[in-house]
C-alpha positions as CSV (number, residue, x, y, z in Angstrom):
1,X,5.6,26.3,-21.1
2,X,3.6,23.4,-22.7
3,X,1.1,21.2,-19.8
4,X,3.5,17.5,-20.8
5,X,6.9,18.6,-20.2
6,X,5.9,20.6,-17.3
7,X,4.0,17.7,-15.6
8,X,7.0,15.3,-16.6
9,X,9.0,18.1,-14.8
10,X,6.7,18.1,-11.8
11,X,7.0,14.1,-11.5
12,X,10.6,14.4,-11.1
13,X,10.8,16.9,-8.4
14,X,7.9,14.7,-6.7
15,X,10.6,11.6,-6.9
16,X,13.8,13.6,-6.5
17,X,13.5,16.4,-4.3
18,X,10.6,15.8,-2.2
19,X,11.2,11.9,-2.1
20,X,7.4,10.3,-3.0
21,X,7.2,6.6,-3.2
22,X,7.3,5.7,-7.4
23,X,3.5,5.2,-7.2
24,X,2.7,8.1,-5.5
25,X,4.3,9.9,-8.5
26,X,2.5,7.7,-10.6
27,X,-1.0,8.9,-9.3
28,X,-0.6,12.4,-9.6
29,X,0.8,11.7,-13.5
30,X,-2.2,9.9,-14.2
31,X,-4.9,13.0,-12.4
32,X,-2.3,15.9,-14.4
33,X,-2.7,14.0,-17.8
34,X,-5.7,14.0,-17.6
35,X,-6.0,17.5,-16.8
36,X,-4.0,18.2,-19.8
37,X,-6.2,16.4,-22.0
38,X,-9.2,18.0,-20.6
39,X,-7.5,21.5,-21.1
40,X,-6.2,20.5,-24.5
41,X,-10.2,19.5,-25.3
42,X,-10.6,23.4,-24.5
43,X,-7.5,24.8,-26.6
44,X,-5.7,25.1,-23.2
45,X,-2.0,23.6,-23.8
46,X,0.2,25.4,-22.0
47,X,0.5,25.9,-18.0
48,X,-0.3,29.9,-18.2
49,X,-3.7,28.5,-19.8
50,X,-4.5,27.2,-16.5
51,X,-7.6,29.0,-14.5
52,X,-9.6,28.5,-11.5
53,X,-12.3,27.9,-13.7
54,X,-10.8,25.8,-16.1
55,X,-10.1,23.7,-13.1
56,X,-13.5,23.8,-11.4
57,X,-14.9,22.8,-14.4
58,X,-12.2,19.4,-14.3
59,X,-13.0,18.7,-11.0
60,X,-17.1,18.9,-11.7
61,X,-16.7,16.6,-15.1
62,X,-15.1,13.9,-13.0
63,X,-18.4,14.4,-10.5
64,X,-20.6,14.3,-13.4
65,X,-19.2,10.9,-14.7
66,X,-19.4,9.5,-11.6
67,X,-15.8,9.4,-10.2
68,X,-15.6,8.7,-6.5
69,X,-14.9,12.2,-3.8
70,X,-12.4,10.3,-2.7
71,X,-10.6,10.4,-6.3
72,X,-12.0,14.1,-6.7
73,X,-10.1,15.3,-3.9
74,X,-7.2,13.5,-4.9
75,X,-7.4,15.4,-8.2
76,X,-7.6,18.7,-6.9
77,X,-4.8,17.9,-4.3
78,X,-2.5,16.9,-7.4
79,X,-3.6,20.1,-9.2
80,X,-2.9,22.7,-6.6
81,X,0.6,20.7,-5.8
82,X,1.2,21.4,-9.3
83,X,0.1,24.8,-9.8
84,X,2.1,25.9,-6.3
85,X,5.0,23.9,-7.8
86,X,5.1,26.0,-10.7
87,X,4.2,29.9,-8.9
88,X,7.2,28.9,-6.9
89,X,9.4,28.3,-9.8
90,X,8.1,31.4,-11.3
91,X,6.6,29.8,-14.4
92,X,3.2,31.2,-13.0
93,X,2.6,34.8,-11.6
94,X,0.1,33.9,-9.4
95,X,-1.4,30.6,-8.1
96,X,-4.8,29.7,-9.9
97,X,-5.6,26.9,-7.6
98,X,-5.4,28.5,-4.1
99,X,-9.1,28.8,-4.0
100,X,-9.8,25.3,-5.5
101,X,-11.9,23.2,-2.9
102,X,-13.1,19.8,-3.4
103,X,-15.4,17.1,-1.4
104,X,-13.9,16.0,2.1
105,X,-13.7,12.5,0.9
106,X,-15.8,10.1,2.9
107,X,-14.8,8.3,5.9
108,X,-14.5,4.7,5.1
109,X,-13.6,1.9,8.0
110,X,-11.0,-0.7,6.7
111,X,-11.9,-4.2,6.8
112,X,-11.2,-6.3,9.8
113,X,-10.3,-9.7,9.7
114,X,-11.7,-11.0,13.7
115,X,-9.2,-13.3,15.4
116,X,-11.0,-16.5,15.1
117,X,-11.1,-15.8,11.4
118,X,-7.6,-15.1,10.8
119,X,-6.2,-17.9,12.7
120,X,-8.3,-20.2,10.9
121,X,-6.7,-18.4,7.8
122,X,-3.3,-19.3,9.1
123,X,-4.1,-23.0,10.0
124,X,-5.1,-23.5,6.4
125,X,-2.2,-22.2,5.0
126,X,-0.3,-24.5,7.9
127,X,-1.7,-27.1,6.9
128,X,-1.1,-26.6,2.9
129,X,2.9,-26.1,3.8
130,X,2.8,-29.1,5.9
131,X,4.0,-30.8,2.3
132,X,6.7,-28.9,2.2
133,X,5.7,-27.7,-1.5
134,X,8.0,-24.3,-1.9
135,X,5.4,-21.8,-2.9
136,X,3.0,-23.3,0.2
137,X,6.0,-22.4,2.7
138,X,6.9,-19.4,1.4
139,X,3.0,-18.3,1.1
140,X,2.9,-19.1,5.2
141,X,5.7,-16.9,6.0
142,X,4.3,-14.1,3.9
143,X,1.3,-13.6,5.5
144,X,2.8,-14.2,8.9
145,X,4.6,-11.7,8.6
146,X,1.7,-9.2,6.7
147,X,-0.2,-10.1,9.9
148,X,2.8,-10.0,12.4
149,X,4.6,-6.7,11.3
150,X,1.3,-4.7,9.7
151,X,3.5,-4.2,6.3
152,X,2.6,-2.4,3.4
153,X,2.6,-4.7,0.1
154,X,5.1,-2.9,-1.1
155,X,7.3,-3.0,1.8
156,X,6.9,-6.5,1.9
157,X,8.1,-7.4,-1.8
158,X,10.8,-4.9,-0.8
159,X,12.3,-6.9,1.5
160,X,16.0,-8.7,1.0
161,X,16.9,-11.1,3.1
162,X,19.5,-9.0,4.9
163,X,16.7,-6.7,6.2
164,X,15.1,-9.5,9.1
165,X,17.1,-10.0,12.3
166,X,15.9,-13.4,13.0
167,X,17.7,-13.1,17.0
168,X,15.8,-9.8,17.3
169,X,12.6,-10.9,15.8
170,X,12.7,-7.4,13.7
171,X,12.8,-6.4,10.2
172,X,14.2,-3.6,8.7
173,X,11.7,-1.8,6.5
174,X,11.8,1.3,3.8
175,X,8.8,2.5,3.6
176,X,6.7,5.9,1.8
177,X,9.3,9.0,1.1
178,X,12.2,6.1,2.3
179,X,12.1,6.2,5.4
180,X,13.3,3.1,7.5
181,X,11.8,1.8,10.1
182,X,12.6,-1.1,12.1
183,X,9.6,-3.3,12.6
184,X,8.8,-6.4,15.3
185,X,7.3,-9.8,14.5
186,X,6.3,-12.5,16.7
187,X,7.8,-16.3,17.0
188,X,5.3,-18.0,14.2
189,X,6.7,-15.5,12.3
190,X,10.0,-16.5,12.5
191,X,9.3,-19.8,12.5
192,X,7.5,-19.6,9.1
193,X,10.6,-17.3,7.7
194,X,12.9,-19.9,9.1
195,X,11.4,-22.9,7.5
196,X,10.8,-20.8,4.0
197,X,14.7,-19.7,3.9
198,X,15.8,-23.0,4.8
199,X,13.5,-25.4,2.7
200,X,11.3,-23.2,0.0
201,X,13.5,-20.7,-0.9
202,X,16.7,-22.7,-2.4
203,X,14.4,-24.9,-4.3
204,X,12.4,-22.2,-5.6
205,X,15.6,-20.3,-7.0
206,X,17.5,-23.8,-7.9
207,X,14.4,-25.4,-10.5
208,X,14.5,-21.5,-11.7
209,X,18.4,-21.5,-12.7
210,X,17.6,-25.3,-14.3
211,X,14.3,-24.6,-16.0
212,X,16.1,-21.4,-17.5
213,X,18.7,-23.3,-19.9
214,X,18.7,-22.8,-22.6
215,X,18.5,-19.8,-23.7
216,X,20.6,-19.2,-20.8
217,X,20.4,-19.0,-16.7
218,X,17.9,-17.0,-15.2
219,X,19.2,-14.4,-13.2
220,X,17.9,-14.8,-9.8
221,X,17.0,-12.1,-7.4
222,X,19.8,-13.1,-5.1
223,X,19.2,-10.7,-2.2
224,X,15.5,-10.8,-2.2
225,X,13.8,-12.4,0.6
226,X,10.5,-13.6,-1.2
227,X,11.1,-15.1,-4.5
228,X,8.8,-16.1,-7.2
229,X,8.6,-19.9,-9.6
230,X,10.4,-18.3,-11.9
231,X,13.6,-17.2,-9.2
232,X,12.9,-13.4,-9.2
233,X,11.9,-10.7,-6.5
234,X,8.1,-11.7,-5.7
235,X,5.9,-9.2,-7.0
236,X,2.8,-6.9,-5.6
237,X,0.3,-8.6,-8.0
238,X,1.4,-12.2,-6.8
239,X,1.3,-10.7,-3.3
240,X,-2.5,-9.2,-3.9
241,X,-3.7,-13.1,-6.0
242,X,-2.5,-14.7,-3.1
243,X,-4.1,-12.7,0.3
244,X,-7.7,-12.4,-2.5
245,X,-7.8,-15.9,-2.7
246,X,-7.7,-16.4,0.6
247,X,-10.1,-14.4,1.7
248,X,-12.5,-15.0,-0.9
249,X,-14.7,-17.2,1.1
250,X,-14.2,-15.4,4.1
251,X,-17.2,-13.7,5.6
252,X,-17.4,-9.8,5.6
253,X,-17.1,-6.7,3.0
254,X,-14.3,-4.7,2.0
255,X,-11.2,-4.7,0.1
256,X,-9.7,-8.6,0.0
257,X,-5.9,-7.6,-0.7
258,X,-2.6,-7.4,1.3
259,X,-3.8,-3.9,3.2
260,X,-6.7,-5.9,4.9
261,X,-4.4,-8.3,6.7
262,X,-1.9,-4.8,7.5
263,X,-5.6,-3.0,9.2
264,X,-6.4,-6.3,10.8
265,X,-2.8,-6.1,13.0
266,X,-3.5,-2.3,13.6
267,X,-6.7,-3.1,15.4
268,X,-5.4,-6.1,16.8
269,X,-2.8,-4.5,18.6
270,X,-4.9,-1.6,19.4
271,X,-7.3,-4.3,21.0
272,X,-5.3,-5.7,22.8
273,X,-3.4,-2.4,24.6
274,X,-1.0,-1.2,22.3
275,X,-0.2,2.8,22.7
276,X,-1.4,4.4,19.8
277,X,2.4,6.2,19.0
278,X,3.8,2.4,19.3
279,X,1.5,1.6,16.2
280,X,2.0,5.1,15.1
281,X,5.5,4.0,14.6
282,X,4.9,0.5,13.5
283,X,2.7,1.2,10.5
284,X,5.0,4.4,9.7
285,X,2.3,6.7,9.4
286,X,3.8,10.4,9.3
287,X,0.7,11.5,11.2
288,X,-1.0,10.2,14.3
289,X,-4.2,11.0,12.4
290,X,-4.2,8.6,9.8
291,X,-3.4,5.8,12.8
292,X,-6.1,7.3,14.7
293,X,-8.9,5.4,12.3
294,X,-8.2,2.3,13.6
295,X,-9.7,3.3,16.7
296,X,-13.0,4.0,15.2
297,X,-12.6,0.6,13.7
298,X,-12.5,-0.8,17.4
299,X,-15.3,1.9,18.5
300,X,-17.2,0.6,15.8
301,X,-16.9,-3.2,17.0
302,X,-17.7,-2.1,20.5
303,X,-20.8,-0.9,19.6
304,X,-22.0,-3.4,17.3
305,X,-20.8,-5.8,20.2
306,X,-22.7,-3.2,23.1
307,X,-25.8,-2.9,20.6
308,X,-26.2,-7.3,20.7
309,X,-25.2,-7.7,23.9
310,X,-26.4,-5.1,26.9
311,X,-30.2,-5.6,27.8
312,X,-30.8,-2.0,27.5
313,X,-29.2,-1.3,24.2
């Protein structure tokens, strides 16, 4: 079987059967094409091609060129998923990648956003929807509720308007492998989404339909709760421009997009006494694990608050 159609193969069992979010699938297409090039390189096209140390040797180019462990274990994960994928199928004999190890990636803390900081963040953008310009609202209720519900990104452009009980104070999320969740947010964030569906949003899809003529109206995204200029389901890169701007000037290192403001309300809550299941739940991690670095992120602060502080430090 030739390495393309079986990887094309792989990517829809990934989506259909075993239910991976579409960029999931994505990433491992992009770490098995370029295996298959690297293997085509070597006069390797077809999956029975594929060795242990044709593998190795993949894994150790992307060292040598400088590739991060984190993406190096990422590559092997997607190349023994594939390789058991296809044993199981019976398109292999054997599994050539059960002995594949990579590099434990690294241990990275998220960024943090402290409270003083991120309510300054919120007065600014208060005070830039205090016009009443469309995009200004809407960009307030946004990251309200980034901050108030810890969303994913994509969860958040996912959202229709349907999906938040404004009585409840909850939204109705589908997140990785869809899997709903039903998530709470706080009163300024239901103020902010209050004020956006009744003032920004209308405008925002009404100068769309007008500007669009002619060639013809613009379709608007008519269930989507967070619309673009242009009248259409908001997207992640408009999303990421927005939460990088605002954090641009904002002290500290790290990552400046939508997932800072979604770790910032992990260790907010965790802070302030949540039960780590509660925020297990919230953030709809499948593991207690992955939710469990967010209290090293709150170790760490203690101890750069301990080592400043105590006398005897």
């Amino acid at each position: 079987m030739h390495l393309d159609p079986a990887i094309a193969s792989f990517a829809r069992y990934l989506s259909a059967e075993r239910g991976f979010s579409a960029n999931t699938v994505r990433a491992y297409g992009a770490d098995l094409s370029g295996l298959a090039t690297f293997a085509e390189e070597r006069a390797v096209d077809t999956v029975d091609g594929l060795t242990l140390e044709l593998l190795r040797d993949w894994l150790w180019e992307g060292t040598q060129s400088g590739l991060a462990r984190a993406t190096i274990a990422r590559r092997s994960a997607s190349a023994r998923g594939f390789t058991a994928w296809l044993t199981r199928d019976g398109v292999l004999p054997s599994d050539p990648a059960v002995r594949l190890r990579s590099p434990k990636p690294g241990r990275t803390l998220p960024r943090v956003i402290n409270r003083s900081q991120m309510q300054d963040l919120l007065d600014r953008l208060e005070l830039a929807a205090s016009g009443d310009e469309p995009a200004a609202v809407r960009d307030l209720a946004i990251i309200e509720l980034l901050y108030a519900s810890a969303l994913r990104v994509s969860e958040l452009v996912g959202l229709d308007v349907g999906d938040v009980d404004l009585s409840r104070l909850t939204v109705r999320v589908t997140g990785k492998g869809d899997k709903e969740r039903v998530v709470p947010f706080g009163v300024p964030a239901q103020g902010a989404i209050v004020r956006y569906l009744q003032a920004a949003r209308p405008v925002l899809v009404q100068a769309a339909t007008t500007a669009a003529s002619p060639p013809g109206p613009r379709v608007a995204a008519a269930t989507a709760l967070f619309v673009g200029g242009r009248g259409q389901r908001l997207g992640v890169r408009a999303v990421y421009r927005l939460v990088a701007a605002l954090l641009e000037s904002m002290p500290g290192t790290g990552p400046a997009g939508p997932h800072a403001l979604r770790h910032t309300a992990a260790t907010h809550l965790l802070d302030g006494g949540a039960d780590l299941r509660a925020v297990q739940e919230m953030l709809g991690h499948a593991s207690l694990g992955t939710t469990q670095i967010y209290t090293h992120v709150s170790a760490e602060r203690l101890q750069q608050s301990y080592r400043l502080a105590h006398p005897r430090a």
